[in-house]
Structure formats: structure tokens, C-alpha cells
C-alpha positions in Angstrom: 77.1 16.2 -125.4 73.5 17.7 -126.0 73.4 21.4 -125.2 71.1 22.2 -122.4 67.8 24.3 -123.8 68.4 27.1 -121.5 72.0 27.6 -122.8 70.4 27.7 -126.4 67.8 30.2 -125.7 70.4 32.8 -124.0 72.7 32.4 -127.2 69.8 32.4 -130.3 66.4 34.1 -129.2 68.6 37.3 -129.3 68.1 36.4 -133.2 64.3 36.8 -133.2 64.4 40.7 -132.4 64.2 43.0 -135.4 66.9 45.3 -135.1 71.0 44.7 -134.3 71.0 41.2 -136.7 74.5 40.5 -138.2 75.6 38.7 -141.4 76.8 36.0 -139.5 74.7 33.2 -136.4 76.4 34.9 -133.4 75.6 34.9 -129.6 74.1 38.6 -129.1 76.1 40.9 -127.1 74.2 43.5 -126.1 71.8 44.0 -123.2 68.6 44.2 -124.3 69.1 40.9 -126.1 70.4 38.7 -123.4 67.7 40.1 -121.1 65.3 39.4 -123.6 66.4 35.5 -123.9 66.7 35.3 -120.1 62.8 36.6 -120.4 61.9 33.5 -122.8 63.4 31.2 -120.5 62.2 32.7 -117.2 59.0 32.4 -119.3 59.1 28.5 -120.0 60.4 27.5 -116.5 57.9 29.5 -114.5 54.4 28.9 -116.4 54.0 25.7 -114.6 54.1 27.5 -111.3 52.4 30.7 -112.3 48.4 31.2 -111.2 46.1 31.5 -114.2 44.3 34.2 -114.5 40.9 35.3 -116.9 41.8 35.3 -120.2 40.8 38.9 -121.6 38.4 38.8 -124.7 38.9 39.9 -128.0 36.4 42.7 -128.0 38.3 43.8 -124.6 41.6 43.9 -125.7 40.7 45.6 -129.0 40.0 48.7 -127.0 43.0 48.8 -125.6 45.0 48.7 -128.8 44.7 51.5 -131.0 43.5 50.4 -134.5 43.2 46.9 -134.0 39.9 47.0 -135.6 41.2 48.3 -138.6 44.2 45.6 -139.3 43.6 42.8 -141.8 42.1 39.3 -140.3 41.7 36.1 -141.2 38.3 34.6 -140.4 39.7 30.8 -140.4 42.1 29.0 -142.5 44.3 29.7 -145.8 47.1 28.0 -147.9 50.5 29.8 -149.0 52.6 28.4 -150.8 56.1 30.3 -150.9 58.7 29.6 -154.1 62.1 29.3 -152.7 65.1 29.0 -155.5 62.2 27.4 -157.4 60.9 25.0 -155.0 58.1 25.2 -152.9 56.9 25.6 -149.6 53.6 24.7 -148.2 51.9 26.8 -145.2 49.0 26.0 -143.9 48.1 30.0 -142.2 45.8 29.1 -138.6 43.2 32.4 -138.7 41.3 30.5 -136.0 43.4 30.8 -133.6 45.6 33.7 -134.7 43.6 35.7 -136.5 45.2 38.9 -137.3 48.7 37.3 -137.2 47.2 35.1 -139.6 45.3 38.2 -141.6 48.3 40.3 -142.0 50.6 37.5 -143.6 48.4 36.6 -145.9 47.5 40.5 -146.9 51.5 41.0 -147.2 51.6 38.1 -149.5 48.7 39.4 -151.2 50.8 42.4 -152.0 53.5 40.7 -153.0 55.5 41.7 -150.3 57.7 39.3 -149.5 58.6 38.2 -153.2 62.2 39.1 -154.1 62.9 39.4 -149.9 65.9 37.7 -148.4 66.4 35.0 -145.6 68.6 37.4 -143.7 69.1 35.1 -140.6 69.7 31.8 -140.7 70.5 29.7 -137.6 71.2 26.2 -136.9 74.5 26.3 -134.7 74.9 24.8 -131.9 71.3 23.2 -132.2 68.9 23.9 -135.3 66.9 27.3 -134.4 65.1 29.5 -137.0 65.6 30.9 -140.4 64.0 34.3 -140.5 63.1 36.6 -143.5 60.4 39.3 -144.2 62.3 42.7 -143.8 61.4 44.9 -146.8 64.8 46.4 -147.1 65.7 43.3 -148.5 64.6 43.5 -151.8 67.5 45.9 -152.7 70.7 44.3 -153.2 72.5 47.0 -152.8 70.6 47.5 -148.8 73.7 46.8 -146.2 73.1 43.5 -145.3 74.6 44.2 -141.5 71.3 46.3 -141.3 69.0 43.9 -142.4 66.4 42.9 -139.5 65.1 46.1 -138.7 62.7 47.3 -141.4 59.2 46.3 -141.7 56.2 47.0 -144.1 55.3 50.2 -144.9 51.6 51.1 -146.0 51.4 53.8 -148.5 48.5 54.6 -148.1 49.8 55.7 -144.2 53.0 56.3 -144.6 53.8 54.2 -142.0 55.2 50.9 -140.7 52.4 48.8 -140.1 52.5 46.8 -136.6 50.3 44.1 -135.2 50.2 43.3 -131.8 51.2 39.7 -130.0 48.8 37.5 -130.3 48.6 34.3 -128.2 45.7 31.5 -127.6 46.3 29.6 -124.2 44.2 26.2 -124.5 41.0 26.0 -123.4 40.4 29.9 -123.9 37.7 31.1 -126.6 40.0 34.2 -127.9 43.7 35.0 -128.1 45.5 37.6 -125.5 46.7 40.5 -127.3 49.8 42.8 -126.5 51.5 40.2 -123.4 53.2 37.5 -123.4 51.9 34.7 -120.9 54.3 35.4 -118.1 53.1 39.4 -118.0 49.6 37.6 -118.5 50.0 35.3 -115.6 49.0 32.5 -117.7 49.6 29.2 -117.0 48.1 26.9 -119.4 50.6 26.2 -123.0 49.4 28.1 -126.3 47.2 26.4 -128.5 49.7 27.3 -131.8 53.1 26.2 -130.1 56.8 26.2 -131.6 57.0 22.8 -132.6 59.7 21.7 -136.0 58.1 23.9 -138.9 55.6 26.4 -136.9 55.9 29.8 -138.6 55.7 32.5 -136.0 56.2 36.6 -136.2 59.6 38.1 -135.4 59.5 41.2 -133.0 61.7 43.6 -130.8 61.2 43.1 -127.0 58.1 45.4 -127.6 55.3 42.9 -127.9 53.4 45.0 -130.4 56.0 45.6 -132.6 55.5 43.0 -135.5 55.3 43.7 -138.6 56.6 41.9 -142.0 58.9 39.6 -140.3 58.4 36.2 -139.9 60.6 32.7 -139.0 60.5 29.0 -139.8 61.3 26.7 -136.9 63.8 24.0 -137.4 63.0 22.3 -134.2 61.2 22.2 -131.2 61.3 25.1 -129.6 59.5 25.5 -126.7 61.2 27.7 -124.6 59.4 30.4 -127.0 56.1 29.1 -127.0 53.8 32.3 -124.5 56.6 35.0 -125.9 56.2 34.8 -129.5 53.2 34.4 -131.9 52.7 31.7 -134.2 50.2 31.6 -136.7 51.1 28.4 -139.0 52.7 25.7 -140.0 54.7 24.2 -143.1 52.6 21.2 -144.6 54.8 20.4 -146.8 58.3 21.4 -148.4 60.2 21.6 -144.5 63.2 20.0 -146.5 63.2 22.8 -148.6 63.4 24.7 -145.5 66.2 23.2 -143.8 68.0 24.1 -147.1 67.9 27.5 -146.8 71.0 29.5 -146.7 71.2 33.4 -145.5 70.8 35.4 -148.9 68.4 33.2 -150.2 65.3 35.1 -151.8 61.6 34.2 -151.9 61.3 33.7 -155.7 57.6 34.8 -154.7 54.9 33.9 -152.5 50.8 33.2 -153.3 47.5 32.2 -151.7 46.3 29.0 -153.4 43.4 28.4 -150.9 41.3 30.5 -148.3 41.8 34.2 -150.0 38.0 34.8 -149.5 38.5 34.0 -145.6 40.8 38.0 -145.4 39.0 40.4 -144.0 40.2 44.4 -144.1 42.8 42.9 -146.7 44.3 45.9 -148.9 44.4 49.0 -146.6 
């Protein structure tokens, strides 16, 4: 019997939030998790009926979030190609629509963040999900791997954890909206970059601005996410790679082949 959707989102999208992941797929028992996934499904069932409202431009919402300015963007499209147990994976990385999604993946693989990180979440039961990686802490072996899901990048040159804010493009709407998601927005139309099989989107807590590093895969159609969660690619080639993915895996490493000249503020 094919699981309703709704059931699916209130037992997995608990697995997109960066803190409190476990070693093993598991239905999340705290609060904050299962209010979150009610939120995602609230979200898909109600944008239908929900009144659009004007989306907010660019230059608008960048003076309402602190140095937005300042992080990295992409000014149109790139290619990544990320090494897994020494096969690849093909990304094509959408700075049209997503720019600064778009702009700080492509700066952390600059970096060479993400080689040597685990796939610390992997989850296909009882429907194919996600499998998520990026957290930092990874990279040590040693790191307790019931802790892994919280960390994010940290830039030395701050000190700090580096955070991006959502970013969303409805259809039809000349720039992305920046710190909501489309229900608080009161948008109604469907996101241009939607969670469809092999979108690659940026993990968060329920705090819309709290992305950093972490990133998932897609290994279905996921809808019930699209308006909550920012995507900002999609895998071109190698998704059978993907859907062999176990949790542990490592990046073997991660590089831009095309569109490097397209980062801006890259390296800060």
C-alpha cells in the first residue's frame, strides 16, 4: 500500500534540520521537529488557497538582512562535479535563480570544504527521501557521529559560522524572497527551483536563515518541501551514484569544472 505524502513528511522532514540527527533513519521525536514537518505540509496543502502577495526585491530584502551584501554569489550558472568512493557526480549549480544559495556552495567547494565530509543522513525508508551531508565536523573520524548535523562552516577570517538566508523564486517573479518561506510570504504561486528526483537543496533548522554548509540530494519527488526549503541545483548526471550512497560515505572531493568566473565575493 503506497504511503500517503503527508504521513511521509511528518516522519522524514524532521531529517532536514541541522541539529538532533541520529546514526540511524528514525521518525523524530521531539517537538520542534514534528511541528516543523506539520509546517511543510500545512505549507503544500494551503498555497493553493493562500492570496499572493508582491514579491519583495532583491535590493529590499538585502536591507533587511544583515550582511547579505557581503556573502558570496553566483551571477548565473556553474558545474560541480563531486567524487564519491571514486565516482562522480554531476551538479549543474542554478545562480539565476538562487543566487547566493548557489554562490556559497560553490565558494565552499572552492575551499575544499566539503572533501573528506560524510553523508551523515541517509533516508530512503518508508519512501526514498534525501541523503544529506556537508557538516564540517565530519571530516574527523573520531567526531561522535550521534552529533553529526549540527555544525556548519566556519570562516576564519570571522571566526564564525557563516549563514545564508532562505532563498526562494516563485514563478513569474524577477528576484528570489529572502528569509520566509512561502506560507509566512503569503505566496501562492510554486518555486521556480522545485524538489523534484535529484534537486540539491540547503539543509537548515526551523530558523529560515540558518543555512550554512549543509546540503541534501533528493531521491524523489518531493514536493511537500518545495516554498520551505531552498534549492539551488540539480544532479545532471551520476543520480545512480547517488542512490548508492550509504551513511558514512565521504566526498572523496569536490571541484568546479565550469562557471568559476560566474562567483562573486568568493573567498571572504
Amino acid at each position: 500500500m503506497k504511503i500517503p505524502k503527508f504521513l511521509i513528511a511528518l516522519i522524514v522532514v524532521g531529517a532536514l534540520l541541522l541539529g538532533g540527527c541520529t546514526t540511524t533513519p528514525q521518525a523524530s521525536t521531539s517537538s520542534d521537529s514534528t511541528a516543523t514537518a506539520v509546517e511543510a505540509k500545512t505549507t503544500a496543502t494551503t498555497a493553493t488557497t493562500e492570496t499572493a502577495t508582491q514579491t519583495t526585491s532583491v535590493s529590499q530584502n538585502n536591507s533587511e538582512i544583515p550582511g547579505m551584501n557581503d556573502l558570496p554569489q553566483l551571477e548565473g550558472k556553474a558545474t560541480v562535479v563531486m567524487t564519491v568512493k571514486g565516482s562522480p557526480i554531476t551538479i549543474e549549480v542554478d545562480g539565476t535563480n538562487a543566487p547566493i544559495s548557489s554562490g556559497n556552495f560553490v565558494d565552499l567547494v572552492q575551499r575544499g570544504v566539503y572533501n573528506g565530509l560524510s553523508f551523515h543522513r541517509v533516508v530512503r525508508s518508508p519512501q526514498p527521501f534525501v541523503v544529506q551531508g556537508g557538516d564540517p565536523q565530519s571530516k574527523d573520524t573520531n567526531f561522535p557521529a550521534n552529533r553529526l548535523g549540527s555544525g556548519g562552516f566556519i570562516d576564519k577570517n570571522t571566526g564564525s559560522e557563516r549563514r545564508i538566508p532562505l532563498e526562494i523564486k516563485p514563478e513569474g517573479s524577477d528576484a528570489p524572497i529572502y528569509g520566509k518561506t512561502f506560507q509566512e510570504a503569503r505566496i501562492s504561486q510554486p518555486p521556480l527551483l522545485t524538489h523534484k528526483l535529484g534537486a540539491v537543496a540547503m539543509a537548515r533548522s526551523q530558523m529560515p536563515n540558518s543555512a550554512s554548509s549543509q546540503f541534501y540530494f533528493a531521491l524523489a519527488d518531493l514536493g511537500f518541501l518545495d516554498g520551505s526549503y531552498a534549492v539551488f541545483g540539480y544532479v545532471t548526471d551520476g543520480m545512480d551514484i547517488v542512490d548508492k550512497i550509504q551513511q558514512g560515505d565521504r566526498i572523496d572531493d569536490a571541484k568546479v569544472t565550469q562557471g568559476a568566473e560566474n562567483l562573486k565575493n568568493g573567498g571572504k
